[in-house]
TORKOL-4160 file (C-alpha; in steps of 0.2 Angstrom, whole numbers, padded with zeros to 4 digits, m for minus):
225
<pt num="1" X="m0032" Y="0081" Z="0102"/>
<pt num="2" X="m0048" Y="0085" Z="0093"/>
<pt num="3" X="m0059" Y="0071" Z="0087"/>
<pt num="4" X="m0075" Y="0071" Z="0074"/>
<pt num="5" X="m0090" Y="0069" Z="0082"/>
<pt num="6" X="m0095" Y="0050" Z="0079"/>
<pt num="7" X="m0078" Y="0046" Z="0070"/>
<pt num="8" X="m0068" Y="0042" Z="0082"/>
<pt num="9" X="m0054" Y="0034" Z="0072"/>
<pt num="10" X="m0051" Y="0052" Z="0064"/>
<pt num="11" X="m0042" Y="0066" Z="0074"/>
<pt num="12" X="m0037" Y="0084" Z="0071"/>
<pt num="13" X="m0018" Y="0083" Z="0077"/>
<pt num="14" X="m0010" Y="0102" Z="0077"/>
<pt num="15" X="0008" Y="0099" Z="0072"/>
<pt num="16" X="0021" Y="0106" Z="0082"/>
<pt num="17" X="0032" Y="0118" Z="0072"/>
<pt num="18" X="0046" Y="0109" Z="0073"/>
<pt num="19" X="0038" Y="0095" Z="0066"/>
<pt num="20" X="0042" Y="0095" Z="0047"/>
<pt num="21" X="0059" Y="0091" Z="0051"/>
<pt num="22" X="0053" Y="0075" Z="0057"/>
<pt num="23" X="0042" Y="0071" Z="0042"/>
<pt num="24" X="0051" Y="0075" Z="0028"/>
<pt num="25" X="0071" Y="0078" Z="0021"/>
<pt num="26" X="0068" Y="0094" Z="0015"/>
<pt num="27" X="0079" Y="0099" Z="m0002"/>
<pt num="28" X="0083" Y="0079" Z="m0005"/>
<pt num="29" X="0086" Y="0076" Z="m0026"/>
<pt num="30" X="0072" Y="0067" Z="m0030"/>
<pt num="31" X="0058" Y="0077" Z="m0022"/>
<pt num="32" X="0054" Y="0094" Z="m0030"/>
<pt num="33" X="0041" Y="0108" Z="m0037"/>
<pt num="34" X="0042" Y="0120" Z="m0049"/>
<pt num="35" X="0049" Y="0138" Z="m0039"/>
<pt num="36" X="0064" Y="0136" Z="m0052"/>
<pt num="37" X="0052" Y="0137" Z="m0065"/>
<pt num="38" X="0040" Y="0149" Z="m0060"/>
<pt num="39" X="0055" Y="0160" Z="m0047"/>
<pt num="40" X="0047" Y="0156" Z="m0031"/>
<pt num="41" X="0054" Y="0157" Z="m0016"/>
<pt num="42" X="0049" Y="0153" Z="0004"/>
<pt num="43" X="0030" Y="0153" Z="0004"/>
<pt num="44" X="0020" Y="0155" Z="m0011"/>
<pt num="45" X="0004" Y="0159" Z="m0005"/>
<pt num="46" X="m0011" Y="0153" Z="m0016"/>
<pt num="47" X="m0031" Y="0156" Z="m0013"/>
<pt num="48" X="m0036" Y="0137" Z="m0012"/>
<pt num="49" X="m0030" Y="0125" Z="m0001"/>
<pt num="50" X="m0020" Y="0107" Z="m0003"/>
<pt num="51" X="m0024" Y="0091" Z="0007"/>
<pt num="52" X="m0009" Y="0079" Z="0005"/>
<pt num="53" X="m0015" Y="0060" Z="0008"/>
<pt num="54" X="0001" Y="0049" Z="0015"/>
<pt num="55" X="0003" Y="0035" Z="0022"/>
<pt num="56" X="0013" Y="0018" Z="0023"/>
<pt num="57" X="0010" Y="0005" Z="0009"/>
<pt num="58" X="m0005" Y="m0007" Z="0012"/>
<pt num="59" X="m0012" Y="0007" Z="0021"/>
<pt num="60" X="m0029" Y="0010" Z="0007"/>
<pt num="61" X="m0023" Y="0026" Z="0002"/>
<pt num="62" X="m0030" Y="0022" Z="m0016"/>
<pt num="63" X="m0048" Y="0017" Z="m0010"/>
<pt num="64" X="m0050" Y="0029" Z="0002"/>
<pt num="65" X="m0045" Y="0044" Z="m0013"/>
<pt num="66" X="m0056" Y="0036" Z="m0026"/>
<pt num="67" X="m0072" Y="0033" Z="m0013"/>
<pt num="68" X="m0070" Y="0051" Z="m0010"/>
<pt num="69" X="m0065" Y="0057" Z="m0027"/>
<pt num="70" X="m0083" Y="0048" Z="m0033"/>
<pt num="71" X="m0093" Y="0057" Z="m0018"/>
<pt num="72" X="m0085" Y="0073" Z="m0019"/>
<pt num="73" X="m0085" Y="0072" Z="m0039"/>
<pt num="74" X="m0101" Y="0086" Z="m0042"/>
<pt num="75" X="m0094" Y="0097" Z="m0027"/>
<pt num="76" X="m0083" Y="0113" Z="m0035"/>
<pt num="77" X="m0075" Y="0117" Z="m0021"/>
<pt num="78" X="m0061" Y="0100" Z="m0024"/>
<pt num="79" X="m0051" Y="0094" Z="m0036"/>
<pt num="80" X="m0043" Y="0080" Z="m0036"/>
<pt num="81" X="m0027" Y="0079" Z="m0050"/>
<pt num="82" X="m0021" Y="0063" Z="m0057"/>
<pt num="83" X="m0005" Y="0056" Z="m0052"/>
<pt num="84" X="0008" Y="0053" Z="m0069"/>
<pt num="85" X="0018" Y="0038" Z="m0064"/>
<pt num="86" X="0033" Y="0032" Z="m0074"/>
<pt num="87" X="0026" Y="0014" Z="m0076"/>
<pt num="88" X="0012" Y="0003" Z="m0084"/>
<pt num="89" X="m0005" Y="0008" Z="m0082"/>
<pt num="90" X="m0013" Y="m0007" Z="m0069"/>
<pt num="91" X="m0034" Y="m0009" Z="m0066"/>
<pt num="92" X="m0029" Y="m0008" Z="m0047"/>
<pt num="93" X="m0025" Y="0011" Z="m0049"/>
<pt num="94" X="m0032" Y="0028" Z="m0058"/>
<pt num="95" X="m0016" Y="0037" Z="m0064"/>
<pt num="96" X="m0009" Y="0041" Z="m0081"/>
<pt num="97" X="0005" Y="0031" Z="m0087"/>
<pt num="98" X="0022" Y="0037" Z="m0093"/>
<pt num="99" X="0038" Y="0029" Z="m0096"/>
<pt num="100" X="0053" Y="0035" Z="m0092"/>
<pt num="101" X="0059" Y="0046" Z="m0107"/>
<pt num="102" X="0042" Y="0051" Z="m0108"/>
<pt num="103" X="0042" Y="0057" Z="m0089"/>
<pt num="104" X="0059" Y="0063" Z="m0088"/>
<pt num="105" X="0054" Y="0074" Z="m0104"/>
<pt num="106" X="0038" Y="0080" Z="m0097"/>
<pt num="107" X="0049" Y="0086" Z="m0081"/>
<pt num="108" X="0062" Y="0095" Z="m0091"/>
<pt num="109" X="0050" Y="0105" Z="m0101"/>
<pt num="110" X="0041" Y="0110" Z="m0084"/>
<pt num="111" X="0025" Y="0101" Z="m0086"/>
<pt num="112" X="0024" Y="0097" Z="m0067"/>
<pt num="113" X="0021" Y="0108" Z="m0050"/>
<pt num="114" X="0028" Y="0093" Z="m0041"/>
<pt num="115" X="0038" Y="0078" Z="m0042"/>
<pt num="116" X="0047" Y="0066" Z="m0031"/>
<pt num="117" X="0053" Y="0047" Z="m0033"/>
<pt num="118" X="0050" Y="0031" Z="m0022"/>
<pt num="119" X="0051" Y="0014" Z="m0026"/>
<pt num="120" X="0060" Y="0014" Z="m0040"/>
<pt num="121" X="0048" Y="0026" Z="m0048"/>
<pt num="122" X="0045" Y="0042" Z="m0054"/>
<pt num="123" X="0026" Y="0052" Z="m0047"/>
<pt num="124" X="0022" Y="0069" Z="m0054"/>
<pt num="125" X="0008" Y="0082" Z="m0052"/>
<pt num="126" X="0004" Y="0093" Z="m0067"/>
<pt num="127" X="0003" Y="0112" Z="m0066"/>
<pt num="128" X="m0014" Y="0112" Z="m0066"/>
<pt num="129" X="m0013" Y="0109" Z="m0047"/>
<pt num="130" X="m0007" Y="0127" Z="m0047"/>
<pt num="131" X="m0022" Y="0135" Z="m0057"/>
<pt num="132" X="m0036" Y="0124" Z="m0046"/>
<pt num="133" X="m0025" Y="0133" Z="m0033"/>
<pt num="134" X="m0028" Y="0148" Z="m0038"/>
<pt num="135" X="m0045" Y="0147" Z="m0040"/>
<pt num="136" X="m0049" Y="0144" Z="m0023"/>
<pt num="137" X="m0050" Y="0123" Z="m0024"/>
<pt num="138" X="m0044" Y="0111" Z="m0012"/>
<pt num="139" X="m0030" Y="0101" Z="m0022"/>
<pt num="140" X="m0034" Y="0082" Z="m0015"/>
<pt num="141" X="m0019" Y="0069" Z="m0019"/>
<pt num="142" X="m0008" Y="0054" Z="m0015"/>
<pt num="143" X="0010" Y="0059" Z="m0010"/>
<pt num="144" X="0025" Y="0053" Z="m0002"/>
<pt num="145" X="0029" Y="0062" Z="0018"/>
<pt num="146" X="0045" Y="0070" Z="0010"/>
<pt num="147" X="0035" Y="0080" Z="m0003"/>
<pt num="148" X="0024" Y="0088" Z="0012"/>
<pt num="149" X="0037" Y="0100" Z="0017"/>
<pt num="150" X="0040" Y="0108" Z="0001"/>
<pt num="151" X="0020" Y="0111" Z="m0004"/>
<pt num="152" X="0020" Y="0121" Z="0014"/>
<pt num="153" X="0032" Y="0134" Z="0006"/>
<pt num="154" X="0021" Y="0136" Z="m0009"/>
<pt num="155" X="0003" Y="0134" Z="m0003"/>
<pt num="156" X="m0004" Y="0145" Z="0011"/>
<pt num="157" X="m0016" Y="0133" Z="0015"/>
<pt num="158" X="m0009" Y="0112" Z="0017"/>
<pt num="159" X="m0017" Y="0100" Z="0029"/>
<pt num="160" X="m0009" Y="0082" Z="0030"/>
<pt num="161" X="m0020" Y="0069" Z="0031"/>
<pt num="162" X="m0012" Y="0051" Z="0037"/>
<pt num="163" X="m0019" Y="0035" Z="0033"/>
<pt num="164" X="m0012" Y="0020" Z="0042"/>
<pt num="165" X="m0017" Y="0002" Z="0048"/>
<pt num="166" X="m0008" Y="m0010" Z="0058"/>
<pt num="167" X="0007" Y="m0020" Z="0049"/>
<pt num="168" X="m0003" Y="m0036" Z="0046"/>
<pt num="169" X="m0016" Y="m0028" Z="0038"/>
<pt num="170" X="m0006" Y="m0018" Z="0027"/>
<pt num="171" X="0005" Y="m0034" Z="0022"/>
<pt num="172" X="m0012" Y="m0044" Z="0017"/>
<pt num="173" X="m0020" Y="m0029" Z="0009"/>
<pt num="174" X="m0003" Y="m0030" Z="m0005"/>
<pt num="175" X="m0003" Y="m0048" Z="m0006"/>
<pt num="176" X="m0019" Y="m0048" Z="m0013"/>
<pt num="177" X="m0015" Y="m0034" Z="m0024"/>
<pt num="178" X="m0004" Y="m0047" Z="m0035"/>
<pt num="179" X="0007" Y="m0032" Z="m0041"/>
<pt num="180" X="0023" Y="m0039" Z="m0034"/>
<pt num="181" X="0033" Y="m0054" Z="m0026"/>
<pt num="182" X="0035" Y="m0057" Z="m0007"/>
<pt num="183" X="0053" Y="m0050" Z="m0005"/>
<pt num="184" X="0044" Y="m0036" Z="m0014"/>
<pt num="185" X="0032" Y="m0031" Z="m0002"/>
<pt num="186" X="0042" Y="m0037" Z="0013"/>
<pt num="187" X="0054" Y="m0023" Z="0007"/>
<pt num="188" X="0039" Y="m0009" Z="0005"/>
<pt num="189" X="0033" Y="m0015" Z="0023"/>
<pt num="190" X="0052" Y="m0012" Z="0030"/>
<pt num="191" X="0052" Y="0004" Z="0021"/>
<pt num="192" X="0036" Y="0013" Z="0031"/>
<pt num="193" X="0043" Y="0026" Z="0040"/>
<pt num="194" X="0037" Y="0030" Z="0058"/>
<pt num="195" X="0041" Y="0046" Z="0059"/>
<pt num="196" X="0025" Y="0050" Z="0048"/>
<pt num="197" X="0014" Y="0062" Z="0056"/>
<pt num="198" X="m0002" Y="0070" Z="0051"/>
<pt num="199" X="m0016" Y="0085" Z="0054"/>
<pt num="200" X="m0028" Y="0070" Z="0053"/>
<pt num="201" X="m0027" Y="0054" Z="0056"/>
<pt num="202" X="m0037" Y="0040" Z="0050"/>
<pt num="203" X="m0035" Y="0021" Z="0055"/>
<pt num="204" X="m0042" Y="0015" Z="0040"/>
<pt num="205" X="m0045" Y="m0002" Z="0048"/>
<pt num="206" X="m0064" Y="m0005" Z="0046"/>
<pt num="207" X="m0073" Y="m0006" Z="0030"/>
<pt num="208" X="m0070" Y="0004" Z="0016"/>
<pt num="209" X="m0087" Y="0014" Z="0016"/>
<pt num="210" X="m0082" Y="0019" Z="0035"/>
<pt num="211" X="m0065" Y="0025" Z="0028"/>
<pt num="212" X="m0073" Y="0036" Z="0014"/>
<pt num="213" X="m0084" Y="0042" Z="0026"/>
<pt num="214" X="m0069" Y="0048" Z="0036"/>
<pt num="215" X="m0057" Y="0054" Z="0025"/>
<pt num="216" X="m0073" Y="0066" Z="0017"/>
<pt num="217" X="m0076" Y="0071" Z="0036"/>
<pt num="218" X="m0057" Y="0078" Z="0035"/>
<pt num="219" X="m0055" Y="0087" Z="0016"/>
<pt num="220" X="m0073" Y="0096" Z="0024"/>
<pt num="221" X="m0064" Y="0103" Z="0037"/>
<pt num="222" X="m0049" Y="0108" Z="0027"/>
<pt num="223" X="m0058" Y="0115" Z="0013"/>
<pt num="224" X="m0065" Y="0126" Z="0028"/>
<pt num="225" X="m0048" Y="0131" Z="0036"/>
């Protein structure tokens, strides 16, 4: 294990090859990416690189992207794509909002380079992804584990980068979100998987600033993979 000088709650993890069968369920029905579109197949190497951010609910996914996005906002060699969700825009969240016919129309006419499901909702990332790709960026979003397996075969370059915190934390961090009832988030807690492994590693457990600091310490290192 390999840990950033001075951040010792962020550690370069080397996956084991057999790894992705733990992380993901390659080829389920509600995770996918364009190669039927575009006739891809196996891996699809692209000049840029993607950093995929995952992690269990609670975990401060959101704040950890948007610190970063806000940092890394002048710097050309990242891109960070907006997620299309299939529900109401809310103030705790920077995405665009579809409903969905709209989303499910969007898919058909091959508008996205990935989609997958979770929670009763429908994610998606545009095409664009593919043309930042291409220009040599890294491609910085918030994804569910199963997708990770399917951008591996498309993109040359894919470091996973694992935000976590302990249950209790992750539990009051929802709560005072407001978005949904206690059953709700008692279910989203049971439904953390923990066979979610990472490249990186942050345990996003101090303040905010400390966790922007160390989530910009890893997309640094994979943008110079």
């Amino acid at each position: 294990m390999i840990v950033f000088d001075g951040l010792a709650d962020v550690a370069l993890r080397p996956l084991a090859k057999s790894a992705g069968s733990q992380m993901v369920r390659a080829g389920s029905d509600d995770v996918a990416t364009n190669e039927r579109e575009t006739g891809r197949t196996g891996t699809d190497s692209k000049s840029g690189s993607i950093a995929l951010i995952v992690g269990p609910s609670g975990s401060g996914k959101d704040a950890l992207l948007a610190g970063a996005r806000k940092q890394l906002a002048d710097d050309p060699r990242f891109y960070f794509p907006k997620r299309v969700v299939s529900r109401t825009a809310h103030a705790s969240e920077d995405f665009v909002s579809m409903t969905v016919d709209e989303f499910n129309a969007a898919k058909a006419a091959g508008a996205f380079s990935v989609t997958w499901s979770a929670h009763d909702l429908s994610y998606g990332i545009t095409k664009e992804l593919d043309t930042q790709a291409e220009e040599g960026r890294t491609c910085v979003f918030n994804t569910s584990r199963r997708v990770v397996d399917r951008v591996k075969r498309r993109f040359g370059s894919v470091t996973t980068i694992l935000i976590t915190a302990p249950p209790e934390v992750r539990a009051d961090r929802l709560a005072k979100r407001g978005r949904e009832s206690t059953d709700a988030i008692r279910l989203r807690l049971e439904r953390a998987g923990d066979d979610v492994q990472g490249d990186v590693a942050i345990n996003n457990v101090g303040s905010v600033e400390a966790g922007v600091s160390q989530l910009i310490a890893a997309l640094l290192a994979a943008s110079s993979r």
